[in-house]
FIDRENFI-104047 format. One line per field, with one value per residue: residue number from 1; residue in three letters; x, y negated, z of N, C-alpha, C, O in turn. Coordinates in steps of 0.001 Angstrom, whole numbers, plus 524288, in hexadecimal, padded with zeros to 5 digits. Atoms other than C-alpha are relative to their C-alpha. Layout:
REM FIDRENFI-104047
i	NUM, ...
aa	ala, ...
nxx	X, ...
nyy	Y, ...
nzz	Z, ...
caxx	X, ...
cayy	Y, ...
cazz	Z, ...
cxx	X, ...
cyy	Y, ...
czz	Z, ...
oxx	X, ...
oyy	Y, ...
ozz	Z, ...
REM end
This chain:
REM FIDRENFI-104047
i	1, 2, 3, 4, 5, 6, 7, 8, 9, 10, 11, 12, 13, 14, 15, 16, 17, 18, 19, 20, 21, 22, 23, 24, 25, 26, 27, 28, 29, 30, 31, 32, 33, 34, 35, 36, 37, 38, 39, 40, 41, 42, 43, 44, 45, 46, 47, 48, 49, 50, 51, 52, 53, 54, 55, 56, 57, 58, 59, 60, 61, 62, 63, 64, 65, 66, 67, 68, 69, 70, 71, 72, 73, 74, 75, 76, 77, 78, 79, 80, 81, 82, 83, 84, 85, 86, 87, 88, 89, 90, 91, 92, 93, 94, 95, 96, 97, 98, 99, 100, 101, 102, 103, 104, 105, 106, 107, 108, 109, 110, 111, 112, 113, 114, 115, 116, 117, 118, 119, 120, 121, 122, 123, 124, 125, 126, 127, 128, 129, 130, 131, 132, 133, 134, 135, 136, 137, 138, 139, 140, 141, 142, 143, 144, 145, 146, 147, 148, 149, 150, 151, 152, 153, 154, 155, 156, 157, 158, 159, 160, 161, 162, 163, 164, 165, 166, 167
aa	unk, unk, unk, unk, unk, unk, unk, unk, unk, unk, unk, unk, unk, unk, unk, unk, unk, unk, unk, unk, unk, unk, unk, unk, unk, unk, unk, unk, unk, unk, unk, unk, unk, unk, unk, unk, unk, unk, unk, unk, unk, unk, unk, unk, unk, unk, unk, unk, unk, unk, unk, unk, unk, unk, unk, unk, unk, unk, unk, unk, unk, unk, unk, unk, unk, unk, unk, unk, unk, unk, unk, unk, unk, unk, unk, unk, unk, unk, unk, unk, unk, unk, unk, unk, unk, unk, unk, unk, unk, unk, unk, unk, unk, unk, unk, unk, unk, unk, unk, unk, unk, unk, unk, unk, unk, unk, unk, unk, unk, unk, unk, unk, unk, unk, unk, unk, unk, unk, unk, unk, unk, unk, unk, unk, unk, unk, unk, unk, unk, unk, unk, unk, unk, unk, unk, unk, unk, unk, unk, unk, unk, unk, unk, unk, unk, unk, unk, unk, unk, unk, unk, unk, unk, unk, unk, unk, unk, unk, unk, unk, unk, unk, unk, unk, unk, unk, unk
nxx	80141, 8042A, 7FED8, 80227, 805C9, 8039C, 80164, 805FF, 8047B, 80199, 80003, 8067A, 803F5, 80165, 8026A, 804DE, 80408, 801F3, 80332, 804F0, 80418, 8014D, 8049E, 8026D, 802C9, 80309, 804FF, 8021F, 80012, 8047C, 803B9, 802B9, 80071, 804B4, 80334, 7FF44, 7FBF0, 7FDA5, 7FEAC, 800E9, 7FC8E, 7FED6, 7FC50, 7F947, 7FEC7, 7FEE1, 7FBEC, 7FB6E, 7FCB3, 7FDD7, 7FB37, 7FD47, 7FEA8, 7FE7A, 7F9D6, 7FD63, 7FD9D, 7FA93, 7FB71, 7FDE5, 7FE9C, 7FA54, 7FD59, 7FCE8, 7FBCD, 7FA1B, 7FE7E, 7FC02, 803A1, 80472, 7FDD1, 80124, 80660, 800B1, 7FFDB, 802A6, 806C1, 7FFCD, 7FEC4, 8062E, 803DF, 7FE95, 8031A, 8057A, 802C1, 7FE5F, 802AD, 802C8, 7FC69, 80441, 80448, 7FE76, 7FD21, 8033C, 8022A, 7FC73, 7FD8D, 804A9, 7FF7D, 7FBF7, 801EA, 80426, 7FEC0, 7FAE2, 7FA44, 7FD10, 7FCED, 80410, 7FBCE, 80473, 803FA, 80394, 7FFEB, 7FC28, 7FB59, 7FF5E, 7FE9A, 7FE65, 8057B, 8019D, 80303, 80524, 7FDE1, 800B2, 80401, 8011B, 7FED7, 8053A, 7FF5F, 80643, 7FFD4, 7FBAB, 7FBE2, 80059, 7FCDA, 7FF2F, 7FC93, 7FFF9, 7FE13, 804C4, 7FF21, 8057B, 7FE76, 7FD9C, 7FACD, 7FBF3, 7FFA0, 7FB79, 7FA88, 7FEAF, 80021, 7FAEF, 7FA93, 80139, 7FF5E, 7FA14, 7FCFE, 80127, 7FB4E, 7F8A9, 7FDE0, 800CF, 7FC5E, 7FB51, 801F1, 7FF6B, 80501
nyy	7FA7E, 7FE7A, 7FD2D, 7FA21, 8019F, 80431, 7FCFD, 7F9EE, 803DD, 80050, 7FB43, 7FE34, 80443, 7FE4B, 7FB25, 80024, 80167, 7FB19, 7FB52, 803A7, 80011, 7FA26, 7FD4C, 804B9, 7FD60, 7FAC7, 800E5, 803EC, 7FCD6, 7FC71, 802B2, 80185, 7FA88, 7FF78, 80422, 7FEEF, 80414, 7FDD0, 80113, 80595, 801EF, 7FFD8, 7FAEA, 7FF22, 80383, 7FC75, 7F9F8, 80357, 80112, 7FC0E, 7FD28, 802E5, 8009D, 7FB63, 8001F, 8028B, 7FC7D, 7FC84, 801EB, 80277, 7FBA9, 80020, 8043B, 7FDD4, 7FE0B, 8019C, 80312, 7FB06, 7FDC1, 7FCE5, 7FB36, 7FACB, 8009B, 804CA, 7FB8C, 7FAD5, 803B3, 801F8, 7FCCD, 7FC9C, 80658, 7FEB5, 7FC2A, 7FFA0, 8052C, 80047, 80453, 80479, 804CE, 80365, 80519, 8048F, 802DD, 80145, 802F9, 80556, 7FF84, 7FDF7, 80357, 7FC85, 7FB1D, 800A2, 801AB, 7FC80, 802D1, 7FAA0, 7FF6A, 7FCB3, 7F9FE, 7FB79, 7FD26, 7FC07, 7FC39, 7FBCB, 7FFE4, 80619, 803B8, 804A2, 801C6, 803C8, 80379, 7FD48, 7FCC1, 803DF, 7FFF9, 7FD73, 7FED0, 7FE60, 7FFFB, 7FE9B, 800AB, 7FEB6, 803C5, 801BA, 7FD7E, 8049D, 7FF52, 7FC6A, 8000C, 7FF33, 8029D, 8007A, 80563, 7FC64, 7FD88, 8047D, 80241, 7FC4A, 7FF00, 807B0, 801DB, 7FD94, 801EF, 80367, 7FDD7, 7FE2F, 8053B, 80217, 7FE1D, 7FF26, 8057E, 8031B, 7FD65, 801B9, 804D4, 7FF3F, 801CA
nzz	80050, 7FB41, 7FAC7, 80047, 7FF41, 8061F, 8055A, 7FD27, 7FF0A, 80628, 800AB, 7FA1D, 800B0, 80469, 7FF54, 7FB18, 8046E, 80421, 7FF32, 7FE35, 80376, 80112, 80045, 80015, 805F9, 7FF8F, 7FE27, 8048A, 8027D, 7FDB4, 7FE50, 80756, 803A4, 7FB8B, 80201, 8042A, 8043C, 8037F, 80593, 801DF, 7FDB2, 7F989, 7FF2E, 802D9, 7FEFD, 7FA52, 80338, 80054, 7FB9A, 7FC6F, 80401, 80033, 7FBF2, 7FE92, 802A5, 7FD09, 7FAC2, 80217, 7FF3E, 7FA25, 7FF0C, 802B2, 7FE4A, 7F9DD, 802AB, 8012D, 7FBE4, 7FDF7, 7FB19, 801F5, 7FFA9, 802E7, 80059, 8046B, 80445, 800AE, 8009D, 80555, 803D6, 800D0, 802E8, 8060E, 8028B, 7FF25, 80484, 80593, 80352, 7FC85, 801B8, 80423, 7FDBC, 7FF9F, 802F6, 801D7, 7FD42, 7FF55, 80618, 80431, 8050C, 8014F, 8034A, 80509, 805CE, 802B0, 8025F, 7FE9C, 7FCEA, 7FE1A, 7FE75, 7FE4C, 80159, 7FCC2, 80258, 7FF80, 7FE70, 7FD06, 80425, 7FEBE, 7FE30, 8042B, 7FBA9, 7FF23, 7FBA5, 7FBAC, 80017, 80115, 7FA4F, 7FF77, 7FB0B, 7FD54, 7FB4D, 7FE54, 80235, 8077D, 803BC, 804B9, 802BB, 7FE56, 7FA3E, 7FCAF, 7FA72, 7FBC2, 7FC69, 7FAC1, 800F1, 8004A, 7FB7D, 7FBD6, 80145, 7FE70, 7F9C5, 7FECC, 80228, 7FDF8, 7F8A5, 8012D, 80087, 7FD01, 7FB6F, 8012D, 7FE54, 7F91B, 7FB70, 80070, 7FCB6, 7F8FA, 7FE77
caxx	A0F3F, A02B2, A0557, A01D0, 9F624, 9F25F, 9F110, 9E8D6, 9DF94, 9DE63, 9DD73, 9D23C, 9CB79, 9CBAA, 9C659, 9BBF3, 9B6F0, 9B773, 9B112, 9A58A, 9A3AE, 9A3A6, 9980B, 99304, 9913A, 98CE6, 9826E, 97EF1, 97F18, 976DC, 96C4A, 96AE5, 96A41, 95EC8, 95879, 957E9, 96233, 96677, 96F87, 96F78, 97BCD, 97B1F, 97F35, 9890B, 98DDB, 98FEE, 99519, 99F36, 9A2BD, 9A1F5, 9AC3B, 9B4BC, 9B348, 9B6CC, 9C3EE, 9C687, 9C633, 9CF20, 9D85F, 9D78F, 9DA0C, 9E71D, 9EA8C, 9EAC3, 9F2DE, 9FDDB, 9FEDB, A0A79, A049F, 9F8D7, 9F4B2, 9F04E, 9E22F, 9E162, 9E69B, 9DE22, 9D1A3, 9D6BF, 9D8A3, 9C98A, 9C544, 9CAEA, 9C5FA, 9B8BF, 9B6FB, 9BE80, 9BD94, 9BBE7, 9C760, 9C06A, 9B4E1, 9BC45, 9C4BB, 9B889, 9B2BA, 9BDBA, 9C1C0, 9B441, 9B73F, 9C338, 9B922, 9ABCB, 9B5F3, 9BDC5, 9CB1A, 9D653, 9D9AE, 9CE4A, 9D457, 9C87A, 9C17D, 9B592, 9AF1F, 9B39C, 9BB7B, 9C03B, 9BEF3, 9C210, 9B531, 9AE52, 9A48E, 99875, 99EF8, 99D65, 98FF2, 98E4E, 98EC8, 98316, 9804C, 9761E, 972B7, 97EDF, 9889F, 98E88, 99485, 99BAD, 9A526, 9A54C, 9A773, 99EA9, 99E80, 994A5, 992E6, 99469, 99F95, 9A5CA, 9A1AE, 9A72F, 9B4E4, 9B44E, 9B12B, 9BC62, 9C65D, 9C14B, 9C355, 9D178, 9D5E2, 9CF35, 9D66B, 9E3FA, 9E43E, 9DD5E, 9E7FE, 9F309, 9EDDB, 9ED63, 9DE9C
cayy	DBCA4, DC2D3, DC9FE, DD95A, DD25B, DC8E7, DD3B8, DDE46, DD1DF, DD017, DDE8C, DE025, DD472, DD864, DE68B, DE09E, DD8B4, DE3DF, DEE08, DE394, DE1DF, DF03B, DF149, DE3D3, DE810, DF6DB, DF1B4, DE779, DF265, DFB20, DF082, DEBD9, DFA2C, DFC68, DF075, DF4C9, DEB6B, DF47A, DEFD3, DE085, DD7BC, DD858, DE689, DE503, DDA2B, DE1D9, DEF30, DE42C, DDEED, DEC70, DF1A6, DE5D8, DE501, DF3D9, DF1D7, DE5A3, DEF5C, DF764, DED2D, DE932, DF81E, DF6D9, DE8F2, DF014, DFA48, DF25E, DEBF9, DF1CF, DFB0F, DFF4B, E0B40, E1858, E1640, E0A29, E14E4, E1FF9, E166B, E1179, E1D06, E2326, E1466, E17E6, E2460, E21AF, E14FD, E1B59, E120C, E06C4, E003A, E012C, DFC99, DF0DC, DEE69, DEE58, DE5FB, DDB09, DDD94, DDE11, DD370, DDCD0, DE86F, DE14E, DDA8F, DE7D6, DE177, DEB4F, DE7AD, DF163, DFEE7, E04BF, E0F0F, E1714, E22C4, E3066, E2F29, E2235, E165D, E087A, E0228, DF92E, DEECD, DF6C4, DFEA0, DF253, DF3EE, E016F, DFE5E, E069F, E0425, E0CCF, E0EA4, E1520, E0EFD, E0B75, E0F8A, E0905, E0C90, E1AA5, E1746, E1AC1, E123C, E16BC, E0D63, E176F, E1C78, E0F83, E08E7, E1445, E14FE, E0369, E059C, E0ED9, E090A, DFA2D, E02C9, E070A, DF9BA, DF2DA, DFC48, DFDDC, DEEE4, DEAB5, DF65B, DEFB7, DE222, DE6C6, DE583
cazz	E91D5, E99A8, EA56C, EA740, EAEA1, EA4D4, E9AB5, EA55D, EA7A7, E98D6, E9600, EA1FC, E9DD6, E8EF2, E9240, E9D56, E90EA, E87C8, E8F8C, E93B6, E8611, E8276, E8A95, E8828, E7819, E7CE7, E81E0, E7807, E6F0A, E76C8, E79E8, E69DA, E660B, E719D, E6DBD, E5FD7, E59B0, E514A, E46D7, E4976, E4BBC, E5A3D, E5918, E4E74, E55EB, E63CA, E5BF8, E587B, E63FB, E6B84, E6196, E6460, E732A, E7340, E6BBE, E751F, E80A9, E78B6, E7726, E876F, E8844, E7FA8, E8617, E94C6, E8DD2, E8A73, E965A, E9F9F, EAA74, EA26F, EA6A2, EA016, EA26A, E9901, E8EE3, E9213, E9165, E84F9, E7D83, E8285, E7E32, E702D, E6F08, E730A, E692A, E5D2E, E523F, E5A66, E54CF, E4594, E4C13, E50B4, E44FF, E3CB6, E45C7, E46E2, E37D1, E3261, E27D8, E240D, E2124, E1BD5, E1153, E0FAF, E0FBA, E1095, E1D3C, E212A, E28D1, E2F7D, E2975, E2956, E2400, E1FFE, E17C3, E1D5D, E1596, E1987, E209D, E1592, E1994, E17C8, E2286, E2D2A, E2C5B, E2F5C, E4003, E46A8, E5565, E5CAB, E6B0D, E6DFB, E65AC, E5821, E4D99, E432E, E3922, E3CF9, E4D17, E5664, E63C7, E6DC6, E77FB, E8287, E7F3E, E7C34, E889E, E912B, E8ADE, E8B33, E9A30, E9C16, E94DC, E9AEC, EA8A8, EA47D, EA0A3, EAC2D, EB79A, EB001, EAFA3, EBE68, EC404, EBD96, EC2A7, ED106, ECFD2
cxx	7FC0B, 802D3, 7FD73, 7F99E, 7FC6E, 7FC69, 7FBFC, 7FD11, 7FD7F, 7FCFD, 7FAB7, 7FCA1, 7FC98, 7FCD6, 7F9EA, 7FC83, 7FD32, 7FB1E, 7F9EF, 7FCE2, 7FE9A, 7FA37, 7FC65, 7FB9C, 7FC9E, 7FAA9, 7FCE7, 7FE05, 7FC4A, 7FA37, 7FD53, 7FE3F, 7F9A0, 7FC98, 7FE09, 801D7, 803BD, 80350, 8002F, 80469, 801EE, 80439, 80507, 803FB, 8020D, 80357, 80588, 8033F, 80090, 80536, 804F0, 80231, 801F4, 8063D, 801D5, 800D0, 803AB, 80540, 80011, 80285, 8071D, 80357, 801A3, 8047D, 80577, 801BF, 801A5, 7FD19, 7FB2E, 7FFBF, 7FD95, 7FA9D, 7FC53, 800CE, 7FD84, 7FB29, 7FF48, 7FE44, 7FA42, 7FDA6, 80058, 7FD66, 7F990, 7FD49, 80489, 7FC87, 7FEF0, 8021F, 7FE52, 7FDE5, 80201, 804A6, 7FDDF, 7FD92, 802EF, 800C5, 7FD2F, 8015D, 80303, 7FBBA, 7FB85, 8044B, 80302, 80504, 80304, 80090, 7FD2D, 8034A, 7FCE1, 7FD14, 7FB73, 7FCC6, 80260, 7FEA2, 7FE40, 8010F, 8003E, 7FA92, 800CC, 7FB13, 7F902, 801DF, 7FEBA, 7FABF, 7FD0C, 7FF15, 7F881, 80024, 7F9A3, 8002C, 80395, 80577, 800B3, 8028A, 80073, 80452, 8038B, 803F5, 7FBB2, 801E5, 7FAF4, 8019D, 800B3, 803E2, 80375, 7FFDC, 8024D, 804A6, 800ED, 8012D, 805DF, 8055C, 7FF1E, 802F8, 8054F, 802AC, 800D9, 80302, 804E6, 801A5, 7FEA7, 8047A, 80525, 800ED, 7FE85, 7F9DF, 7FB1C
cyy	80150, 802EB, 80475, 7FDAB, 7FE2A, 80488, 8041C, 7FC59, 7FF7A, 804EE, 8015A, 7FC92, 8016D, 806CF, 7FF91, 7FD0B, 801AA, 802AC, 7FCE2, 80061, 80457, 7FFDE, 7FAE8, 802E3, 80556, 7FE95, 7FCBA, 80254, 80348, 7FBCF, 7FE63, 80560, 801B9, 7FCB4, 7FFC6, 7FC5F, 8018D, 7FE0D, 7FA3D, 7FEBB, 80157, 8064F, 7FEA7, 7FA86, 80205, 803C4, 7FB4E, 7FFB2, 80498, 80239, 7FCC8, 7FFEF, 8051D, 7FF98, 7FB82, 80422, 8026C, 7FBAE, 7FE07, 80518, 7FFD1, 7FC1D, 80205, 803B7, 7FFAD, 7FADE, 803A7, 80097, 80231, 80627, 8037C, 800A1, 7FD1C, 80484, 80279, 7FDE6, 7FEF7, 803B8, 803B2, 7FAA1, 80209, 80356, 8008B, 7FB25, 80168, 7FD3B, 7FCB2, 7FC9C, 7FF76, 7FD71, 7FA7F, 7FD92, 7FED3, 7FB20, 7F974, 7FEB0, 8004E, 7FC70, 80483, 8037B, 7FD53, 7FD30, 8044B, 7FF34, 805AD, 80123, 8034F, 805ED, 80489, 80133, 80354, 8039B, 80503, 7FFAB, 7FA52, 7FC77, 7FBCD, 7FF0B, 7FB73, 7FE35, 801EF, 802E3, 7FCDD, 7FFE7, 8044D, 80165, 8027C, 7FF42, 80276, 7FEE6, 80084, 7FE82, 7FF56, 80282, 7FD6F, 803A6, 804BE, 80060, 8011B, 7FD42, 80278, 7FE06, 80334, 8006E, 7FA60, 7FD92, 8020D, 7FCE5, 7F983, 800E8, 802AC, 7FE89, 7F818, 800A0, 7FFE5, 7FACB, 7FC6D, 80228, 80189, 7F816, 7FE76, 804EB, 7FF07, 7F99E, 80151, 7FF2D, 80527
czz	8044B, 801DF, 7FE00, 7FFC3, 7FD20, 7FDD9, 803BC, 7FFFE, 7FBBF, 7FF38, 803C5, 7FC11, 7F8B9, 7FF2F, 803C3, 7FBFE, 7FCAD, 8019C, 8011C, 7FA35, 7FBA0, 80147, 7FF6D, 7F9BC, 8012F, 7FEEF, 7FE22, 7FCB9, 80042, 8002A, 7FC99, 7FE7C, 80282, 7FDEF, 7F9A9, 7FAE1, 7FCB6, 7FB57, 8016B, 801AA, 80521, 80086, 7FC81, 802CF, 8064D, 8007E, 7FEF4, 804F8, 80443, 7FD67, 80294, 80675, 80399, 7FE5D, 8047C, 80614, 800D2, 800A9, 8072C, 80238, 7FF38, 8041E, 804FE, 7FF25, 8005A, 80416, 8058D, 80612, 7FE81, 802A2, 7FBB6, 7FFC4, 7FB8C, 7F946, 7FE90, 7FE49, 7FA3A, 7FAA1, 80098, 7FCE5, 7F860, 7FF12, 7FFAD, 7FB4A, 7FBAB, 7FD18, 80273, 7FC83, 7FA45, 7FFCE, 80005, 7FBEC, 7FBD1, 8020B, 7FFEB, 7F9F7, 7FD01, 7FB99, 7FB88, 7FBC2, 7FE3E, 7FAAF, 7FF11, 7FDF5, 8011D, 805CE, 80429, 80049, 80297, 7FA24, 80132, 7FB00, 80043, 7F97C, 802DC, 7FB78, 802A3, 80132, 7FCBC, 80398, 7FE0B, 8059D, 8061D, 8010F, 8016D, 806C3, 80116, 805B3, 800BF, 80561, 802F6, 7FDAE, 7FAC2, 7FF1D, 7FBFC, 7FD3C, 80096, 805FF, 80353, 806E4, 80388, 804D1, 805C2, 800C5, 8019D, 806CA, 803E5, 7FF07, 80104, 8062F, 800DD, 7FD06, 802A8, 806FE, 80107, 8013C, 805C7, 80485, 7FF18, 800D3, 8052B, 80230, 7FEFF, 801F1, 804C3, 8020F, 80382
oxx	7FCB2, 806BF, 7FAD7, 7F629, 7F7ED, 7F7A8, 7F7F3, 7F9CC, 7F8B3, 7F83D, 7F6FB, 7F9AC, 7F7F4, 7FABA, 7F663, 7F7BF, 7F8C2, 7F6DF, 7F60B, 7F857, 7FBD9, 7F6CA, 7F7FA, 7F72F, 7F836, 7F78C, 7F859, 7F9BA, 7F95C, 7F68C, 7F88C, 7FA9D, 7F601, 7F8DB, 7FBBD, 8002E, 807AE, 800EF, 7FF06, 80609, 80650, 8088F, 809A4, 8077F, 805E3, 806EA, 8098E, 80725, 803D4, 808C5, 8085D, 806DA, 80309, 809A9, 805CF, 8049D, 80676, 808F4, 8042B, 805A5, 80A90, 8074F, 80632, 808A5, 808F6, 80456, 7FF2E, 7FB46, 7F92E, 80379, 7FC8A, 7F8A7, 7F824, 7FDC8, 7FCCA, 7F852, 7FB62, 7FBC9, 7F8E2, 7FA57, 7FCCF, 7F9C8, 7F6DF, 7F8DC, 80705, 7F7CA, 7FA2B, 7FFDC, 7FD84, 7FE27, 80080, 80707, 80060, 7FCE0, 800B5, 8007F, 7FE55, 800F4, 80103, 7FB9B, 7FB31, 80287, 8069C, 806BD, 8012B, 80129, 7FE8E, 805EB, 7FDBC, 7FBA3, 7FAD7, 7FD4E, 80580, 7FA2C, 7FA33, 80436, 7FE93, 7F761, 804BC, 7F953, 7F53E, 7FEB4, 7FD8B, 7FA18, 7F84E, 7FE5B, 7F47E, 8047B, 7F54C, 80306, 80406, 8095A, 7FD41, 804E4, 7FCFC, 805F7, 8084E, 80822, 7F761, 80594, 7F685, 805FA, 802E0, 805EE, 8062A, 8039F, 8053C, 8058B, 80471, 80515, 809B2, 809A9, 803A3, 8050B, 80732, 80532, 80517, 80633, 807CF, 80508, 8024A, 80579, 8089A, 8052C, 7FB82, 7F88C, 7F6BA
oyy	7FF81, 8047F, 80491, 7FDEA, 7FF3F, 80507, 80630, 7FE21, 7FFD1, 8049B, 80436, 7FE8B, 8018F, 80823, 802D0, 7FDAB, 800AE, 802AF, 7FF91, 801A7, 803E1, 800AA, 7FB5B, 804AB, 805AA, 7FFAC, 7FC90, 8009A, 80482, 7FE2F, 7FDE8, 80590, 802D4, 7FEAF, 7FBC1, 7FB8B, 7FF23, 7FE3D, 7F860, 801C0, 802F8, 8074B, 7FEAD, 7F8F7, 7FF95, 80473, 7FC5B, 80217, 80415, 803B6, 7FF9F, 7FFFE, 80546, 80134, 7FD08, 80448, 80330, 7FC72, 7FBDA, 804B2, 8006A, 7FD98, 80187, 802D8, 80299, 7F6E1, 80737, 7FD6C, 80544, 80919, 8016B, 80375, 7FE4F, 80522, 80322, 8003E, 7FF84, 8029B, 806C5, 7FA85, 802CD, 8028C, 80378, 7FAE1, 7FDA1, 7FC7E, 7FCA1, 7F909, 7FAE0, 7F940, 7F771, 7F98C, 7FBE7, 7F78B, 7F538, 7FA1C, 801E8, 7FF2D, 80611, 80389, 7FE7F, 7FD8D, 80360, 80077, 809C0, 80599, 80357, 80827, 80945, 7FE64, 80550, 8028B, 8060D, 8003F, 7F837, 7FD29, 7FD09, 80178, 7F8B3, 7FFF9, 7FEF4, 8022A, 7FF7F, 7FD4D, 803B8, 805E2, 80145, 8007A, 8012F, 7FB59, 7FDCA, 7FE74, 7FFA6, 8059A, 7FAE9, 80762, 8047C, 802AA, 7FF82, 7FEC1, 800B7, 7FE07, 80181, 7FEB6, 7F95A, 7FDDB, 7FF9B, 7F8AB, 7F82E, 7FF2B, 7FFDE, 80091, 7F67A, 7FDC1, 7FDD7, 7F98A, 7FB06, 7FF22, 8035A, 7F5D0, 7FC67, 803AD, 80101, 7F7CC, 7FDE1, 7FDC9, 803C1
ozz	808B4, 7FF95, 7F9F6, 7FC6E, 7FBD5, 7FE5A, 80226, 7FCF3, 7FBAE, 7FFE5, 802C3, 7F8D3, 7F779, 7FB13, 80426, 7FC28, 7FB1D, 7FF59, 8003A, 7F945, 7F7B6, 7FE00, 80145, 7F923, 7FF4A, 7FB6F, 7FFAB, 7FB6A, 7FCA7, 7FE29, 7FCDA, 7FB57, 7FF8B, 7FBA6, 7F85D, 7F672, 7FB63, 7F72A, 7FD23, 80509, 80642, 8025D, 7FDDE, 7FFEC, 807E0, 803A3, 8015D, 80673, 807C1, 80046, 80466, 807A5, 80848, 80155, 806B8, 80905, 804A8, 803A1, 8086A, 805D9, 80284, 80665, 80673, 80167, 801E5, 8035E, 807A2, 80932, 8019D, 80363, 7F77F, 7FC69, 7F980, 7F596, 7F9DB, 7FB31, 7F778, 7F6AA, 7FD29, 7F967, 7F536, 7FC00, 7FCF9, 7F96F, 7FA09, 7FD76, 8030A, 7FA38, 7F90E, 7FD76, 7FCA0, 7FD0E, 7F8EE, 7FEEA, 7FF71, 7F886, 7F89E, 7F7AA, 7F772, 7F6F3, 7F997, 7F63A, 7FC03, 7F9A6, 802E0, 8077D, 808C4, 7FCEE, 802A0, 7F683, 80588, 7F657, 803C3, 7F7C9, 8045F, 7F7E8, 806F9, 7FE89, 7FC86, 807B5, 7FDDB, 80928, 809F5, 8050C, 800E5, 80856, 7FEBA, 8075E, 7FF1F, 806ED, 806E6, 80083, 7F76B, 801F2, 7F9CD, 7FFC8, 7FFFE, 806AA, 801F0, 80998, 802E8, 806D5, 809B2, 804C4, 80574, 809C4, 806D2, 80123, 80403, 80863, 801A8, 7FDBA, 802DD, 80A3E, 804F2, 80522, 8078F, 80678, 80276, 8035E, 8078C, 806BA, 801B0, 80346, 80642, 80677, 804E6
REM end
């Protein structure tokens, strides 16, 4: 069984990776869009992995969480993190599950639209990234925004776990 420690070391380490590559993609993002790489792999290939390395922050968020002594900060961080990247978790269950929605199997649960209909695989195709951020499958990320709320929930994690490790 890991120790408290174990799991804050994990939990740090998995949030000091995340948030790096929060602004790692930002800025990948920003630099193709500048450069006028509008539309080519590289971006849909970055919009990916920023989606992904935003949800792993989320889960180092959760993992400090449920590890005893957490405090209330890890919470409060969490819950501006959420509100500031609604829809993240579509994003990333499109993203991991794309086979799921270009073959339209049932086991497809995100939707989009008004009304709401099940995302079909014309729908995967519909990602737009400008200077300031993307938008996919009616989500809007701007990389401002996001990178804040990463740093401050990265910040949370990082001094609820080094002040329970005596650091």
């Amino acid at each position: 069984m890991t120790s408290n420690g174990e799991s804050r070391e994990a939990s740090t380490y998995l949030a000091w990776q995340s948030h790096l590559g929060v602004q790692m993609q930002v800025s990948r993002l920003r630099e193709s869009y500048i450069d006028g790489h509008q539309g080519v792999g590289k971006q849909l290939v970055d919009a990916s992995a920023l989606i992904l390395v935003l949800w792993r922050l989320r889960i180092a968020a959760q993992m400090s969480l449920q590890i005893q002594g957490s405090s209330e900060n890890v919470a409060a961080a969490l819950g501006s993190f959420d509100s500031a990247t609604q829809g993240l978790a579509k994003l990333r269950n499109v993203t991991m599950h794309f086979d799921e929605y270009a073959l339209q199997t049932d086991k497809r649960r995100d939707t989009v639209g008004d009304p709401p209909r099940l995302i079909e695989v014309g729908d995967l195709w519909t990602l737009r990234i400008d200077a300031v951020g993307l938008d996919w499958l009616g989500v809007r990320l701007d990389y401002d925004w996001v990178e804040g709320v990463a740093c401050i929930l990265y910040d949370a994690i990082q001094e609820d776990n080094n002040s329970q490790l005596g650091s």
